[in-house]
C-alpha positions as CSV (number, residue, x, y, z in Angstrom):
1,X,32.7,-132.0,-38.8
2,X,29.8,-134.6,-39.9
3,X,28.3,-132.7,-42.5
4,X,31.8,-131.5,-43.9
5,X,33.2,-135.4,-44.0
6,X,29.9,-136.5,-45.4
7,X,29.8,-133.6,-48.1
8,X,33.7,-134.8,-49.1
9,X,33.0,-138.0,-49.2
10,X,30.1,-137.9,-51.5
11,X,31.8,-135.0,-54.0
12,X,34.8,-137.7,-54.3
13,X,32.7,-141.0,-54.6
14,X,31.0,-138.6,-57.5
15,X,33.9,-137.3,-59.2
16,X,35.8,-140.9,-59.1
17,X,33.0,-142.3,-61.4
18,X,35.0,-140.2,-63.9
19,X,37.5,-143.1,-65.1
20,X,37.4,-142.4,-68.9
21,X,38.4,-139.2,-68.3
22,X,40.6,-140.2,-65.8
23,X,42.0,-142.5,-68.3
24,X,42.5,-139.6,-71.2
25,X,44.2,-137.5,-68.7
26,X,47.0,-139.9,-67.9
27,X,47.4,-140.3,-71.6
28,X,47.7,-136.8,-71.9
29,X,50.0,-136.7,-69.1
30,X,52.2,-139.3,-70.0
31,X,52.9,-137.9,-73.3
32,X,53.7,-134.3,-72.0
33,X,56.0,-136.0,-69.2
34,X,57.8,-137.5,-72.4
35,X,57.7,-134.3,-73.9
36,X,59.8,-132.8,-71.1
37,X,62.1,-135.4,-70.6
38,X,62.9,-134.5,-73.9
39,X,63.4,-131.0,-73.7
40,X,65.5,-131.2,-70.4
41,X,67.4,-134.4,-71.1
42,X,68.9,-131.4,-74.6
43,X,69.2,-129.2,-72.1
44,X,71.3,-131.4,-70.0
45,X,73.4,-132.4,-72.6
46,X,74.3,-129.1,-74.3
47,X,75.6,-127.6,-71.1
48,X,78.2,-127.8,-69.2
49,X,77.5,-125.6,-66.1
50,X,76.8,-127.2,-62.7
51,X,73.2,-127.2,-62.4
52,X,71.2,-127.1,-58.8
53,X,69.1,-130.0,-59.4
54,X,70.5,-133.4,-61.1
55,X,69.0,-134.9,-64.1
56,X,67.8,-138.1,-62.4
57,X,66.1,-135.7,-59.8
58,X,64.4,-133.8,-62.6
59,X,63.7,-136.8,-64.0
60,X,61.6,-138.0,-60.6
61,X,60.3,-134.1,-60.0
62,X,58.8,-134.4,-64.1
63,X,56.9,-137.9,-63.2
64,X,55.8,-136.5,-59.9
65,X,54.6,-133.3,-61.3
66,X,52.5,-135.2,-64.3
67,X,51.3,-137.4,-61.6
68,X,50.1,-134.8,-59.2
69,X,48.8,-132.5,-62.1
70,X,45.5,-132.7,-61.0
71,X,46.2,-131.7,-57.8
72,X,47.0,-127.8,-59.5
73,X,44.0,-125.3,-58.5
74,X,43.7,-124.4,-62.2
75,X,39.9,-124.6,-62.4
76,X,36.9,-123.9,-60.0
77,X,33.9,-125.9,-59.0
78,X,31.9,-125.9,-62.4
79,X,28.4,-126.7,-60.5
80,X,29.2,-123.5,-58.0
81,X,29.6,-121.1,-60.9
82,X,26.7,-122.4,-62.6
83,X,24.8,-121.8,-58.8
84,X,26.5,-118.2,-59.3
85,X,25.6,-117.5,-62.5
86,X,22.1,-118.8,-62.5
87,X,21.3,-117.4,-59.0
88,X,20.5,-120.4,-57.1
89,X,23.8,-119.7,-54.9
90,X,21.6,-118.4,-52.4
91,X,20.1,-121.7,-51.7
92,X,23.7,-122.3,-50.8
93,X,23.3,-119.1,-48.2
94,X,20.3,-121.3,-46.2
95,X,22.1,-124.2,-45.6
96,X,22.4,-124.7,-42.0
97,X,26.7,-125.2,-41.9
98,X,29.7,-122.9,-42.2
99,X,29.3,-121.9,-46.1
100,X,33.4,-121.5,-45.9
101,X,33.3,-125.0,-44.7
102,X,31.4,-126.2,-47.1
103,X,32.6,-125.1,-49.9
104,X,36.1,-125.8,-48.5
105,X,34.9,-129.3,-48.8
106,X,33.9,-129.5,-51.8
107,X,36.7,-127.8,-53.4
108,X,39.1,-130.5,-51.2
109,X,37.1,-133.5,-53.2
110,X,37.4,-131.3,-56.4
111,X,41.2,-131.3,-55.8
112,X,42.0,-135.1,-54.6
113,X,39.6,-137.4,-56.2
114,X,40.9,-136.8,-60.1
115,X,44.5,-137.1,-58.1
116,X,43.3,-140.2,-56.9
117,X,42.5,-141.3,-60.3
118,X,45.6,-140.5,-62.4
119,X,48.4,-140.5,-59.4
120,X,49.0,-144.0,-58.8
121,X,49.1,-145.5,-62.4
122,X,51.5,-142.6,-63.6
123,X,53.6,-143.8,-60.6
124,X,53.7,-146.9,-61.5
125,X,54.5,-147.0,-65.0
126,X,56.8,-144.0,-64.5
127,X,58.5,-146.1,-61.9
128,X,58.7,-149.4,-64.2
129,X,59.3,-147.5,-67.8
130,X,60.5,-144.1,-67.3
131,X,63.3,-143.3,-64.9
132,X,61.1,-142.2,-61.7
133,X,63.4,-143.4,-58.7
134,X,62.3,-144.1,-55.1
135,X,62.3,-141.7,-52.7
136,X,65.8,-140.3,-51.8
137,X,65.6,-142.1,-48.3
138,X,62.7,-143.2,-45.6
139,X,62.5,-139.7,-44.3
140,X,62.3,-137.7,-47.4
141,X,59.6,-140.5,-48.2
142,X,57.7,-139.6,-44.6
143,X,58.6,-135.9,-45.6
144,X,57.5,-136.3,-49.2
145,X,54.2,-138.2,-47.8
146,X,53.3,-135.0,-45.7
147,X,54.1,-132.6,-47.6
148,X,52.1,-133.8,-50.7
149,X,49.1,-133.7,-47.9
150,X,49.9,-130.2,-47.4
151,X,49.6,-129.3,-50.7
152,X,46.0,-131.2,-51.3
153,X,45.3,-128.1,-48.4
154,X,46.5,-125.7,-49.6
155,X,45.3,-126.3,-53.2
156,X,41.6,-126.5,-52.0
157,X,42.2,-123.1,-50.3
158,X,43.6,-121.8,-53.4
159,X,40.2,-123.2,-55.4
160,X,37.7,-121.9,-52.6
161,X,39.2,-118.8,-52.5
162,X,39.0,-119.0,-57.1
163,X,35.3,-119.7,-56.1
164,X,34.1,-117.1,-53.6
165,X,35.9,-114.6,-56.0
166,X,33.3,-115.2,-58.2
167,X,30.5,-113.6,-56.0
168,X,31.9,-110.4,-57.7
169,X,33.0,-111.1,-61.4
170,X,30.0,-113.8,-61.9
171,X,31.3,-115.7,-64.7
172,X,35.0,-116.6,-63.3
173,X,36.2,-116.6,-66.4
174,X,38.7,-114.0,-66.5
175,X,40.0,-115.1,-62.9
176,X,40.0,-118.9,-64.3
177,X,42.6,-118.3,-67.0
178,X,44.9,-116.4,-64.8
179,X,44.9,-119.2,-62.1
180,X,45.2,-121.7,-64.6
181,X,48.3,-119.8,-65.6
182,X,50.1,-118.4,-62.4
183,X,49.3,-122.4,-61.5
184,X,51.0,-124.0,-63.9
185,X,54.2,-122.0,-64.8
186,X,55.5,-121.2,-60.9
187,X,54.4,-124.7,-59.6
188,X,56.9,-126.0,-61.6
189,X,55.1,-127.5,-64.4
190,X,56.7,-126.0,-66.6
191,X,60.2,-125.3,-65.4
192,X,61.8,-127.0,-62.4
193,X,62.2,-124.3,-59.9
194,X,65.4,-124.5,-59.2
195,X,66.6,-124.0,-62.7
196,X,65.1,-120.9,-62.7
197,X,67.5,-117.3,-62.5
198,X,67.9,-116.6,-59.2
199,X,66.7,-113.4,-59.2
200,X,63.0,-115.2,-60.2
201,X,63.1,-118.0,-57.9
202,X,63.5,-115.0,-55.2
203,X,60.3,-114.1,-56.2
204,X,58.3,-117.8,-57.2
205,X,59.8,-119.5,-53.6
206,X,57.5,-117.0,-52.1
207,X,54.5,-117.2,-53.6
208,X,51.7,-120.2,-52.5
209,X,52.2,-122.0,-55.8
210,X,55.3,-123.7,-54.9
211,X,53.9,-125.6,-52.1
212,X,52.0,-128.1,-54.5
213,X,54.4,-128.8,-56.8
214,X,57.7,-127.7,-56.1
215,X,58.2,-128.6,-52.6
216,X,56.8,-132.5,-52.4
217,X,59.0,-133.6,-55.6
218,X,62.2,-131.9,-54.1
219,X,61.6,-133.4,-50.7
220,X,60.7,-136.5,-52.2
221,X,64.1,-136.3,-54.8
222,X,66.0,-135.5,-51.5
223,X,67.1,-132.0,-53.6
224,X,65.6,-130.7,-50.1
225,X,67.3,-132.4,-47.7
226,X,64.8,-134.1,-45.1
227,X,66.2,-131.8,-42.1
228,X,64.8,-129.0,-43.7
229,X,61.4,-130.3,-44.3
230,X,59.9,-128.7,-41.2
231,X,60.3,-125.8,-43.1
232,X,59.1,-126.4,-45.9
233,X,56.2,-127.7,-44.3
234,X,55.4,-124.5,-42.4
235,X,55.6,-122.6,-45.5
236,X,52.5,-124.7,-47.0
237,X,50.9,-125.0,-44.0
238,X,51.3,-120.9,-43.3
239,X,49.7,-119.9,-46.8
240,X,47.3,-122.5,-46.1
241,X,45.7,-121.2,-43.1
242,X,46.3,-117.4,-44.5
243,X,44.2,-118.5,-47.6
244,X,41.6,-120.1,-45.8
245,X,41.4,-117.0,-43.4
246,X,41.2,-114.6,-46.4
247,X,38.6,-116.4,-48.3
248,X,36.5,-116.6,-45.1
249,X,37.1,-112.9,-44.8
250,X,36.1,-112.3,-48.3
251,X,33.2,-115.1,-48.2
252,X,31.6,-112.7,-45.4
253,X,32.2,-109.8,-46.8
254,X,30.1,-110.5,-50.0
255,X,27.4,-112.6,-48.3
256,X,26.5,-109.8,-46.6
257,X,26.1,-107.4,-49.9
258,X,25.3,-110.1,-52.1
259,X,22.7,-109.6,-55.0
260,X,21.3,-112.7,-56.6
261,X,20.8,-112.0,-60.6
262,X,19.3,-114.7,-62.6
263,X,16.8,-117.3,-60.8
């Protein structure tokens, strides 16, 4: 586990000297978490149909979201497409560890250190300025706590999995823009979940998406009850390991037909 640890440490301690980026992301995401205050607080408004989620709850699940945007897996590793592209991935082929693990590493740093960065100020001034209530109780705060670590999982596996995908289309591009998508609009960034139809929300509660959004802000809001956190936790923690088992399935598979262009 050494040379994993060591290899997440030093990705984060790099990607945290990033504060004036840090710092024009929170201003970006405090002004898009106004933006949908907006829109929902109309929508609350005009109607008068019993809704599944409150209006103070979507109030806490907007802030969480905005806070925990940089958690989403809606980019890859810049430096390994550049490795990809350019042909020096196969220096990454002789290093003497578990590529999957490697690269699982650095896509876990990729994930929580910009989270780091951006979380805990939205969360404060949210909390001060902008209607973001405490946690619905002390377990759906343990509950929201450990689910929010489930999703940093299963959003690295989502972004190793982006990455090794490139071993076949090269420049990621393509693959990058429909992540960035299918990430952003059935997380719940867009759309609470639960105000979706329910003949969608069939369909999204499924998919691995949910699990870093979705399921920490409702457990956190208490619109999922604390007593069924354990399942909302095995959700996460089953597309987790399911990712992580297909991308090391996938990682083998095209290490061992690899062909390095470029270099």
């Amino acid at each position: 586990m050494r040379p994993y640890w060591a290899i997440l440490s030093a990705r984060c301690r790099m990607l945290l000297q990033y504060r004036a980026a840090a710092v024009a992301g929170f201003g970006t995401q405090l002004f898009w978490g106004l933006i949908r205050m907006m829109i929902l607080g109309a929508f609350y408004r005009a109607s008068t149909a019993a809704q599944p989620i409150s209006y103070p709850e979507v109030v806490s699940y907007i802030w969480l979201s905005q806070a925990f945007f940089a958690m989403l897996p809606f980019n890859t590793d810049t430096e390994l497409r550049q490795l990809i592209r350019s042909g020096n991935v196969a220096y990454e082929l002789l290093r003497p560890v578990d590529l999957y693990g490697f690269w699982f590493s650095r896509a876990l740093a990729l994930r929580a250190a910009p989270t780091m960065l951006r979380a805990v100020p939205m969360l404060i001034v949210a909390g001060l300025f902008f209607g973001l209530r405490a946690p619905a109780s002390p377990a759906s705060a343990c509950a929201w706590v450990a689910a929010t670590l489930a999703a940093l999982l299963l959003a690295a596996a989502i972004t190793a999995l982006h990455s090794i995908s490139m071993l076949w289309t090269v420049s990621g591009e393509g693959a990058s823009r429909i992540m960035g998508i299918g990430a952003y609009v059935l997380s719940g960034m867009v759309i609470p979940l639960p105000l979706l139809p329910d003949w969608l929300k069939a369909v999204v509660y499924a998919l691995p998406f949910r699990g870093v959004i979705d399921i920490p802000a409702r457990l956190y809001t208490g619109n999922i009850p604390p007593e069924q956190a354990v399942a909302a936790l095995a959700q996460q923690l089953a597309w987790t390991v399911g990712l992580i088992a297909l991308g090391r399935w996938l990682l083998a598979r095209g290490t061992r037909r690899v062909v390095v262009q470029g270099g």
